[in-house]
C-alpha positions as a printed NumPy array, in Angstrom:
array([[ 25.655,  43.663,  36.652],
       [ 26.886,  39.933,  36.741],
       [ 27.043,  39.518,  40.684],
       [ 23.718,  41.521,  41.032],
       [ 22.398,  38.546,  38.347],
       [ 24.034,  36.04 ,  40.483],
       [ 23.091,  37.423,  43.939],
       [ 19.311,  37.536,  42.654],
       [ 19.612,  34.051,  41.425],
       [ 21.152,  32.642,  44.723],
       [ 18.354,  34.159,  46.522],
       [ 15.229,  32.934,  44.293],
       [ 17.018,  29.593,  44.728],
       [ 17.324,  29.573,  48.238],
       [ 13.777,  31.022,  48.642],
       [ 12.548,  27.443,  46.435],
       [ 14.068,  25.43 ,  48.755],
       [ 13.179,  27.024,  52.2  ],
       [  9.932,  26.246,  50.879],
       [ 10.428,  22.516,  50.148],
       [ 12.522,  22.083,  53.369],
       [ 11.407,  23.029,  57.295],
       [ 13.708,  24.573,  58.995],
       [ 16.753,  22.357,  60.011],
       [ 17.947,  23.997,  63.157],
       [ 17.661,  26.912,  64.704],
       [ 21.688,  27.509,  63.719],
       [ 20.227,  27.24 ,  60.297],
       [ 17.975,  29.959,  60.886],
       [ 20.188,  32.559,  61.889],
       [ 22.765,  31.891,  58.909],
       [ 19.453,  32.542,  56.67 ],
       [ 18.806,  36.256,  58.909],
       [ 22.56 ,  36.94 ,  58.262],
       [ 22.27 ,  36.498,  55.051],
       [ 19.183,  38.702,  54.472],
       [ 20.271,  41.353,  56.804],
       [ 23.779,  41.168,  54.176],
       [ 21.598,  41.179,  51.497],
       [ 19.6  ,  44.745,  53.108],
       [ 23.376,  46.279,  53.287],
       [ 24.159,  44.785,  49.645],
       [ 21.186,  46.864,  48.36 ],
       [ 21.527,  49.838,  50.162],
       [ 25.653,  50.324,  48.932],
       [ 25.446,  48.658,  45.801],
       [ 26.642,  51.857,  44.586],
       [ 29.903,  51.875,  46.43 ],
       [ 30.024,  48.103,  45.797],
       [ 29.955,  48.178,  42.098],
       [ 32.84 ,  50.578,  42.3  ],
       [ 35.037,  48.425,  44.334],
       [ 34.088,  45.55 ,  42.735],
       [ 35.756,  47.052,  39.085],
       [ 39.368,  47.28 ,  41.247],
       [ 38.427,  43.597,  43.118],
       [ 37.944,  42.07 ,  39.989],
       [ 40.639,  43.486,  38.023],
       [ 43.157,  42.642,  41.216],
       [ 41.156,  39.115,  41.585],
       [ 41.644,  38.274,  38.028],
       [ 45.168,  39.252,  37.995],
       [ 45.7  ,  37.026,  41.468],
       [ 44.126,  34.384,  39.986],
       [ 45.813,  34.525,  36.621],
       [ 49.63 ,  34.388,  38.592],
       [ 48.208,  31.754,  40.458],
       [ 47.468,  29.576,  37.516],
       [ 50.236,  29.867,  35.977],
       [ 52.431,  29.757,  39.055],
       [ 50.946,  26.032,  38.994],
       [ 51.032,  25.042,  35.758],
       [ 54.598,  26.036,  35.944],
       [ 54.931,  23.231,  39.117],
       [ 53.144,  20.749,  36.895],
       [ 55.614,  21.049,  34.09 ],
       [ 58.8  ,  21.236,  36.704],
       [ 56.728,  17.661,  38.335],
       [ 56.57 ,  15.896,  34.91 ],
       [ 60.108,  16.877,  33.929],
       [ 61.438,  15.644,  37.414],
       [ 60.127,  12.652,  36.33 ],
       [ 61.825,  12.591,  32.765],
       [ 65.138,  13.615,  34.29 ],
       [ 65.102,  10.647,  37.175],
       [ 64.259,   8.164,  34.105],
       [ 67.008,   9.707,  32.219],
       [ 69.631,   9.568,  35.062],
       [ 68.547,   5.967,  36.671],
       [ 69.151,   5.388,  32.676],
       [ 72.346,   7.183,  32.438],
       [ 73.327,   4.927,  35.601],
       [ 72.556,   1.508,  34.446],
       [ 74.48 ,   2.442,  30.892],
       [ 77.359,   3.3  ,  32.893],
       [ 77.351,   0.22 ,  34.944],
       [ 76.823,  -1.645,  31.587],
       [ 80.036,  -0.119,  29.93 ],
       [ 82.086,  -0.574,  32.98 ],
       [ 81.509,  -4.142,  32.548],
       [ 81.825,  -4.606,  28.778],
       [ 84.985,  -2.51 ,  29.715],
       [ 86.5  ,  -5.002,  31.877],
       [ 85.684,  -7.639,  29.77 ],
       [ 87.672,  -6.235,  27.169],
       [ 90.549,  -5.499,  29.51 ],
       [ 90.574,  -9.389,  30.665],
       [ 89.903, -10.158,  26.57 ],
       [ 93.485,  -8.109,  25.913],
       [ 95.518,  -9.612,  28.525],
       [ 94.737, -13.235,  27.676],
       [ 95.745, -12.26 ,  23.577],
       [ 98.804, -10.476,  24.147],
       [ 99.466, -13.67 ,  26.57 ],
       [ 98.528, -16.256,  23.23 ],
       [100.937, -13.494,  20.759],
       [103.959, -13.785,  23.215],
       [103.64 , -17.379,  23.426],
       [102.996, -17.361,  20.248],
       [106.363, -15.242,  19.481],
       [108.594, -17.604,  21.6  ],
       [107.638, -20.544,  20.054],
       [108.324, -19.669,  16.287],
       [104.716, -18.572,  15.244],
       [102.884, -21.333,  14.139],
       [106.225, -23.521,  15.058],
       [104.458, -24.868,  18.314],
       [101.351, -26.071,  16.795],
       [104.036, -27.734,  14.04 ],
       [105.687, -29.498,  17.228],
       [102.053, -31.183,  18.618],
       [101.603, -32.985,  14.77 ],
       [105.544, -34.091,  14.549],
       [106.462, -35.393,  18.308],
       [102.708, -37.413,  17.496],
       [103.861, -41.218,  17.806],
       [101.212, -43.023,  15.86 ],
       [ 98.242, -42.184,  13.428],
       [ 96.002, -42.589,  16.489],
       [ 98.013, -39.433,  18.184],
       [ 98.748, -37.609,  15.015],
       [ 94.86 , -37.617,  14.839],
       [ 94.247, -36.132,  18.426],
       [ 97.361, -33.751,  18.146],
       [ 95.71 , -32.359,  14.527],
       [ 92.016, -31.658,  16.529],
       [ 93.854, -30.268,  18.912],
       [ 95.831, -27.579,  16.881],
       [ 92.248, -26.867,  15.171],
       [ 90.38 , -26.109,  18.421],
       [ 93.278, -24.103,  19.659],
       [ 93.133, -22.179,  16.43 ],
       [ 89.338, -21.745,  15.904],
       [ 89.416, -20.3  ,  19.906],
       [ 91.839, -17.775,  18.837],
       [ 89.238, -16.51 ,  16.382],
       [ 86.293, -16.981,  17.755],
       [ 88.282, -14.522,  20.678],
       [ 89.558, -12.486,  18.304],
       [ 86.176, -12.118,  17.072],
       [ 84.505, -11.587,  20.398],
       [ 87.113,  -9.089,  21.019],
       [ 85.867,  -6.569,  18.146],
       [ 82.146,  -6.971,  18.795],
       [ 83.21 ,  -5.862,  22.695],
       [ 85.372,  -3.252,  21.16 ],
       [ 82.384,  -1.408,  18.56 ],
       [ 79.542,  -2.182,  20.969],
       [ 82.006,  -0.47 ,  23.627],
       [ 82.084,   2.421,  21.36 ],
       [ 78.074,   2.567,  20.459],
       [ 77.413,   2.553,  24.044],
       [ 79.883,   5.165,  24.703],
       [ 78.282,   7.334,  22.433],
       [ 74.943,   6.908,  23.323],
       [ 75.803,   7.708,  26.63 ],
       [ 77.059,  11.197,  25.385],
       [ 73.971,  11.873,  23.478],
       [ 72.462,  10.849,  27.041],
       [ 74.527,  13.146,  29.19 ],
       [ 73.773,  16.13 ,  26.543],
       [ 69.719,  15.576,  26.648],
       [ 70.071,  15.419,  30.525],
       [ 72.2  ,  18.199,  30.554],
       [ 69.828,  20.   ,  28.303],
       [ 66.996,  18.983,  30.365],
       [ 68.322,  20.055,  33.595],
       [ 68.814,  23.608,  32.158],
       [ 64.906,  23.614,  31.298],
       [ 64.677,  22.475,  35.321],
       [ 66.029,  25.41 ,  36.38 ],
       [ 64.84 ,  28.127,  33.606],
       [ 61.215,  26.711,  34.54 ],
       [ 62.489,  27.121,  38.055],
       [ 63.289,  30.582,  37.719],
       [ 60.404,  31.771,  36.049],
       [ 58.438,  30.212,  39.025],
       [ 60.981,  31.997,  41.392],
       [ 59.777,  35.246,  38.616],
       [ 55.87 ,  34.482,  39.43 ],
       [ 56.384,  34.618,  42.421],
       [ 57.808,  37.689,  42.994],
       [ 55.884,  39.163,  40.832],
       [ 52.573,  38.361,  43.005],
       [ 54.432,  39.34 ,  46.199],
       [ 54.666,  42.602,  44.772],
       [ 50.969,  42.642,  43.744],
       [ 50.118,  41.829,  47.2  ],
       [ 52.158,  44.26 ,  48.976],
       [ 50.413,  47.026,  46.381],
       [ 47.033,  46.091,  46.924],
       [ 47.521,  45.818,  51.078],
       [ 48.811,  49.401,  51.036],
       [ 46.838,  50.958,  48.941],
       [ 43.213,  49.101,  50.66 ],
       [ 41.075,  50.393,  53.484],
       [ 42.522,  48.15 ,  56.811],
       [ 39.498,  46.213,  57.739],
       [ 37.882,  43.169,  58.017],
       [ 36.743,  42.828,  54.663],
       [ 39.799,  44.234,  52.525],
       [ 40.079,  40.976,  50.502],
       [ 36.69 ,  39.196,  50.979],
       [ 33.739,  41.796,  50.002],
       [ 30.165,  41.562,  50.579],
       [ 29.159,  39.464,  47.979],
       [ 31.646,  36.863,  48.768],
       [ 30.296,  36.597,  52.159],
       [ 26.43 ,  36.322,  50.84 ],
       [ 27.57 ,  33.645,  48.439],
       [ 29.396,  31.757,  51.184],
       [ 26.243,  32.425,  53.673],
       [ 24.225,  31.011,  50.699],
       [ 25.734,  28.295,  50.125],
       [ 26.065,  26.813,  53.031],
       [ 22.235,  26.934,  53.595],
       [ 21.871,  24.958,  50.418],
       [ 25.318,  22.556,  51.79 ],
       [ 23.264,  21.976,  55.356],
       [ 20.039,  21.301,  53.645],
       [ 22.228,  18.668,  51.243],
       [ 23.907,  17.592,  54.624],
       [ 21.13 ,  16.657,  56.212],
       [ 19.466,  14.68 ,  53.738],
       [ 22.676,  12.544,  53.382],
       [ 22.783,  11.873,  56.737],
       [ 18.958,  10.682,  56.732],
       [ 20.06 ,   8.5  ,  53.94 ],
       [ 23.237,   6.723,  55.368],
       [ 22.129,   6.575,  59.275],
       [ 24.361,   4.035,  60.15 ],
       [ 27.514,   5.632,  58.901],
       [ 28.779,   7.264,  61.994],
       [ 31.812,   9.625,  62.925],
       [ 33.1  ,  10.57 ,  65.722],
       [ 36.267,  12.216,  65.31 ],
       [ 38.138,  14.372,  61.967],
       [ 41.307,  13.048,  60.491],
       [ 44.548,  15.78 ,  59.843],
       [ 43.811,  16.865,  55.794],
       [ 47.355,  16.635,  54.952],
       [ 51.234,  15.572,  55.996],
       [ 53.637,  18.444,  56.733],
       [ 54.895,  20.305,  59.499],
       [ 52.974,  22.67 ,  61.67 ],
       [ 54.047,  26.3  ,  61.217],
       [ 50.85 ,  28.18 ,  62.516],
       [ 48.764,  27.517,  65.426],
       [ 45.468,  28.761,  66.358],
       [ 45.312,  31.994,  68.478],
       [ 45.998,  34.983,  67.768],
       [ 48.608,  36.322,  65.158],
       [ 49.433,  39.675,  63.788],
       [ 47.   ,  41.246,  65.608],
       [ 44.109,  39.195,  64.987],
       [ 42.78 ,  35.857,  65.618],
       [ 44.468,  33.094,  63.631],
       [ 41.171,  30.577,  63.079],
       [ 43.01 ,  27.855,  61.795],
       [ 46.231,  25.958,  61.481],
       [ 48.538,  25.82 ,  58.489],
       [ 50.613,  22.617,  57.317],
       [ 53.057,  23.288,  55.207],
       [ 54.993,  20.279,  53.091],
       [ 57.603,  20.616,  50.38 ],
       [ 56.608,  17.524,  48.263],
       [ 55.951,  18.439,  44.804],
       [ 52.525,  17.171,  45.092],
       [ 50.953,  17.301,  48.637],
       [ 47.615,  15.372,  48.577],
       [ 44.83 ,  17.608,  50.768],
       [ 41.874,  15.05 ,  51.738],
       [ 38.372,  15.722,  53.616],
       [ 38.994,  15.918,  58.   ],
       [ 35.796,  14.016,  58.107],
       [ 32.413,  12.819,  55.309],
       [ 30.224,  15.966,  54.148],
       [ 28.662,  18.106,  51.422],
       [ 30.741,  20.257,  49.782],
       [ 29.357,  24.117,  50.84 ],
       [ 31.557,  25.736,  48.093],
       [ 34.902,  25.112,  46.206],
       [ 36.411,  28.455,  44.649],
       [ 38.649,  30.859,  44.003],
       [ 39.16 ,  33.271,  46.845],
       [ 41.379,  36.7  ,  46.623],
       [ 42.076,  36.091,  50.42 ],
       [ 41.803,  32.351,  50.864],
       [ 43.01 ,  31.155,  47.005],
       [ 41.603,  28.496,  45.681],
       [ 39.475,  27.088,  48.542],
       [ 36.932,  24.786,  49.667],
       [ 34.807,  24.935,  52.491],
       [ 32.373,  21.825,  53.82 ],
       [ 29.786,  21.253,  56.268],
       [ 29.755,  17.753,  58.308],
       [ 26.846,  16.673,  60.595],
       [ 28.581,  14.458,  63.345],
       [ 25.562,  12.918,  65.431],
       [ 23.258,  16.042,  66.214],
       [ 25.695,  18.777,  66.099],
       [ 26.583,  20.999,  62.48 ],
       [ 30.698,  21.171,  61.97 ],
       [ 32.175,  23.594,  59.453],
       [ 35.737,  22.91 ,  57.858],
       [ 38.048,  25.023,  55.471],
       [ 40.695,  24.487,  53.286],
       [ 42.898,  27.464,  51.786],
       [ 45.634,  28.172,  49.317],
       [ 45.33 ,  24.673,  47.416],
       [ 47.337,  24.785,  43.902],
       [ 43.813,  22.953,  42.631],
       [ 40.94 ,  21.759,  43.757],
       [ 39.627,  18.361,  42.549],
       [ 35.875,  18.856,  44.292],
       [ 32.762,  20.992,  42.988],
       [ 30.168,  22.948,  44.98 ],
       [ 27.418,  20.867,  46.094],
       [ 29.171,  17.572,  45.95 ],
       [ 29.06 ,  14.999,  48.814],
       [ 32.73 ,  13.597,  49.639],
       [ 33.864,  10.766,  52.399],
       [ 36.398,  11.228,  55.283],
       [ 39.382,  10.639,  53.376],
       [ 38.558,  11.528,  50.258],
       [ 40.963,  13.96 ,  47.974],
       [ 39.796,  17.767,  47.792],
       [ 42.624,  18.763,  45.802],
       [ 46.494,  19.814,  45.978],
       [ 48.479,  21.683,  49.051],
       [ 49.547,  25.025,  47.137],
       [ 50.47 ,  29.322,  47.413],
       [ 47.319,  30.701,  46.018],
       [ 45.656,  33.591,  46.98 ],
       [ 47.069,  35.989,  50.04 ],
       [ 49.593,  33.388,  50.85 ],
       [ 53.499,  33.553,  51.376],
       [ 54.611,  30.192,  50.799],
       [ 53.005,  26.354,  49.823],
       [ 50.902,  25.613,  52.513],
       [ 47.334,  24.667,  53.59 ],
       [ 45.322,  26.854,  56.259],
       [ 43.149,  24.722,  57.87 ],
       [ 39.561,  25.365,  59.796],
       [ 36.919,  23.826,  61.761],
       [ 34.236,  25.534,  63.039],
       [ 31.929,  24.014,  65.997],
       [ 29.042,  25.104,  64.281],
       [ 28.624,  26.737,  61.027],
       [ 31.117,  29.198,  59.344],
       [ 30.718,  33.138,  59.711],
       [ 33.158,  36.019,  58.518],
       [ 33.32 ,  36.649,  62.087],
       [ 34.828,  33.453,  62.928],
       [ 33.053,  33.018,  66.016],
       [ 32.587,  29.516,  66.25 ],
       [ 36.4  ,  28.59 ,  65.236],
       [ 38.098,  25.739,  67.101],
       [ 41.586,  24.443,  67.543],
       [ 41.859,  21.949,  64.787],
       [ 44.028,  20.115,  67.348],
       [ 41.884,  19.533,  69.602],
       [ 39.408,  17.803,  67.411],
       [ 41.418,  16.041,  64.798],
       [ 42.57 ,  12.241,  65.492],
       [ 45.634,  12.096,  67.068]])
């Protein structure tokens, strides 16, 4: 069995470094008797486990696959946003263009159908006859002839100006329609990509609303045992990882977390439903909603979560005392398990993945480090910076 291959590796890893390391804390110790005393209860119902694990996995996989796509299908909607404001801010400046050209023309028309009636009253080319024959000398007669040429050359050169305006008017006009059409045709892609997103997302709704009624209600209906050892595991490792960074950059101190993300606050902490809310959640309609570390740690895990979605939890040592912060529901994560990351630094995109109803990030810090129980959950409010 894979996690049974996994869970035995964890463990042989964690028992190599618990042997290179003391023990950190006496916090640290009772995550490590958790975790064997989870590990005693993995054993005894890995029976029952590896049954529910064949309906997790096949539920998981199937979360996880509407999940992906659900956000591939925001990436493609984000990049044609972008072709469709370039085509429209395009579309715009051609129009402005051809308004101008158009009133050029316009003034271009009035001033020659002013020269032809002119023109008309005056015999034709009768006028320009008059200038050479009321001349008085050679010396006029010279001037008057110039005179007649410029006057005529202007005509042409106007004439000539006039037709340029007049196909360059058309060209313009034209390309503008093949404009409006690939707009047109690109704004019908908007909203067919929109739709199958709309699609997605009812389709995982109804996944969701199957898989809550037909579960046990309990505490672990969406996170099973082995997700919990893994998390319980990994965050010995994170600590361990934590605590060597800190040795290594003493002088870098913090003192308070930063909020992860912009948005509005639609969840507090408290209870909700029931049960007890441990976090906040954000949410933000911007197509791409940045989600950055509350404060500088080692990454304790980034995954993919049936409950939580796509998810990253990391552990912080502020001064002496061990903080625990989670991020849920991201569209992706841009972090890996393990990794060290600053205050500040991007963790990966505000999204609806996992047991979620709508784009948002759930946010938690614990005072202390991270259980299933949720016992040492804070109000993220009452620690972040103001």
């Amino acid at each position: 069995m894979l996690k049974r291959s996994v869970f035995l590796a964890v463990t042989i890893g964690l028992t190599g470094m618990s042997a290179a390391y003391a023990e950190s804390s006496e916090s640290l110790s009772e995550i490590r008797q958790k975790r064997l005393n989870l590990k005693q209860d993995f054993i005894e119902n890995e029976k029952q486990i590896s049954t529910l694990e064949k309906a997790e996995e096949k539920y998981l996989n199937e979360l996880k696959a509407l999940d992906d796509e659900m956000s591939e299908l925001n990436q493609k909607i984000r990049d044609l946003q972008i072709v469709l404001d370039s085509s429209e801010q395009a579309a715009a400046d051609m129009e402005k263009e051809i308004s101008k050209l158009s009133s050029n023309i316009d003034y271009r028309e009035q001033l020659i159908k002013k020269r032809l009636r002119l023109m008309q009253n005056n015999d034709g080319l009768g006028m320009y006859a008059d200038l050479i024959f009321d001349s008085k000398n050679v010396s006029q007669l010279f001037d008057a002839a110039i005179a007649v040429g410029t006057i005529i050359n202007a005509d042409k050169d106007l004439l000539a100006k006039h037709k340029t305006d007049l196909e360059s008017l058309k060209e313009r006009e034209n390309a503008l329609q093949d404009k409006v059409i690939l707009l047109e045709k690109d704004q019908q892609e908007m909203l067919s990509l929109k739709a199958e997103l709309e699609k997605k997302a009812e389709e995982k709704q109804r996944l969701l609303e199957t898989v809550h009624a037909t579960k046990e209600e309990s505490e672990s209906q969406l996170m099973d045992m082995y997700e919990i050892y893994v998390n319980l595991a990994s965050q010995e490792i994170a600590i361990l990882k934590e605590n060597q960074r800190v040795e290594e950059h003493a002088s870098v101190s913090e003192d308070v977390f930063i909020m992860p993300t912009k948005g509005e606050l639609t969840s507090g902490y408290g209870p909700r439903w029931g049960r007890l809310h441990a976090g906040i959640d954000i949410a933000d309609e911007s197509a791409e909603t940045e989600v950055v570390a509350a404060a500088s740690g080692t990454i304790i895990r980034s995954y993919y979560s049936a409950t939580y979605g796509n998810c990253v939890l990391i552990t912080h040592k502020i001064g002496d005392r061990t903080f625990t912060t989670l991020y849920a529901h991201l569209e992706k994560s841009t972090v890996t398990t393990g990794q060290a990351v600053k205050k500040g630094e991007l963790l990966g995109y505000m999204g609806n993945t996992g047991d979620s109803r709508g784009k948002h990030l759930h946010f938690e810090i614990h005072a202390g480090q991270w259980n299933y129980e949720k016992s040492n959950s804070v109000d993220p409010l009452l620690y972040v910076k103001k």
